[in-house]
C-alpha positions in Angstrom: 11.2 -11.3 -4.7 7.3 -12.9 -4.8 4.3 -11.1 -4.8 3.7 -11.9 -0.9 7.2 -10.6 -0.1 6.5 -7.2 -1.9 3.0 -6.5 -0.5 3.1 -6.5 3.3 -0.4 -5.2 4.2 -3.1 -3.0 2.9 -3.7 0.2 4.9 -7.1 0.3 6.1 -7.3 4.4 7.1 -10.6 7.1 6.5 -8.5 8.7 3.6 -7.6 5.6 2.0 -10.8 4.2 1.8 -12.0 7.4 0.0 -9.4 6.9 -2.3 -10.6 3.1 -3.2 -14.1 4.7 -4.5 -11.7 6.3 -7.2 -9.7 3.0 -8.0 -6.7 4.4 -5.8 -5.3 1.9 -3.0 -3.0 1.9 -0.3 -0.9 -0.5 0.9 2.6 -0.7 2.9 5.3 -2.5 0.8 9.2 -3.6 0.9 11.6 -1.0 1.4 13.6 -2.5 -1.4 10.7 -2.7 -3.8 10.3 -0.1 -6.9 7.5 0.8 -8.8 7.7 -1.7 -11.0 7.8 -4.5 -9.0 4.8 -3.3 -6.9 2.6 -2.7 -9.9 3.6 -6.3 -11.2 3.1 -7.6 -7.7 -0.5 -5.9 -7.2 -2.0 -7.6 -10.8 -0.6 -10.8 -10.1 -1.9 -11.1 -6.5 -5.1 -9.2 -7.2 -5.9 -9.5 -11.4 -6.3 -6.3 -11.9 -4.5 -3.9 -14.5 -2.1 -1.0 -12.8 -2.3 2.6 -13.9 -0.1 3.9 -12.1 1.6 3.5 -8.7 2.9 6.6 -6.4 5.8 5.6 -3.4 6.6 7.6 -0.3 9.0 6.4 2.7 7.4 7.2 6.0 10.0 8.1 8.5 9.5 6.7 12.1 8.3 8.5 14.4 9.7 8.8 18.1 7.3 7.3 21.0 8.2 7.5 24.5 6.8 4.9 27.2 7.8 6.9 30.7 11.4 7.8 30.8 12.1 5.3 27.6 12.0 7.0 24.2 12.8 5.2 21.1 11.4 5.4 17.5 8.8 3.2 15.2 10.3 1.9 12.1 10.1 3.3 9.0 8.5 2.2 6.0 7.4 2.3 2.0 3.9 3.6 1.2 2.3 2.6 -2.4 -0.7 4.4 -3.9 -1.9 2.1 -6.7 -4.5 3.2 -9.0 -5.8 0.9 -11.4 -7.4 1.4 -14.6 -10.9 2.4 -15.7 -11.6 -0.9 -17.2 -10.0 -3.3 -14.2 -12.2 -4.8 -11.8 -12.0 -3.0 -7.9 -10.6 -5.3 -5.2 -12.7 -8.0 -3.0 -10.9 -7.5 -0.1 -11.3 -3.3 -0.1 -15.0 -3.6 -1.0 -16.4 -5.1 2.4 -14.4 -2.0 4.7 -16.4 0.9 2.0 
């Protein structure tokens, strides 16, 4: 897989965005993808220098529309946190 396939968006939210002040940023990535290809994926598209990165799988969640029900996909969650000397992300910076 490339870098693009691996990171599919950032997550802009309250909490994650208090979490970029400390280095630490969100974003929702392949179901297939492991740590290590995320934290290789994250300094190539961003050149920065990965601490760490921390995965969850959010479950869907069941909607209903009127008398229709059905459930959102699921997905991957990454928390990266960078190191002390790497430089923040541009694209994080203007939403802070």
């Amino acid at each position: 897989m490339i870098a693009q396939d691996i990171i599919i968006r950032p997550i802009i939210t309250e909490k994650s965005m208090l979490g970029a002040t400390e280095k630490k940023y969100t974003f929702e990535v392949a179901k297939t993808a492991g740590k290590v290809e995320i934290a290789k994926a994250v300094e190539e598209l961003f050149k920065v220098n990965v601490k760490k990165v921390n995965t969850l799988n959010v479950r869907g969640r069941l909607r209903r529309q009127g008398r229709y029900e059905g459930y959102t996909k699921s997905w991957k969650k990454a928390i990266v946190t960078l190191t002390e000397d790497s430089k923040t992300i541009e694209f994080f910076e203007g939403m802070m």
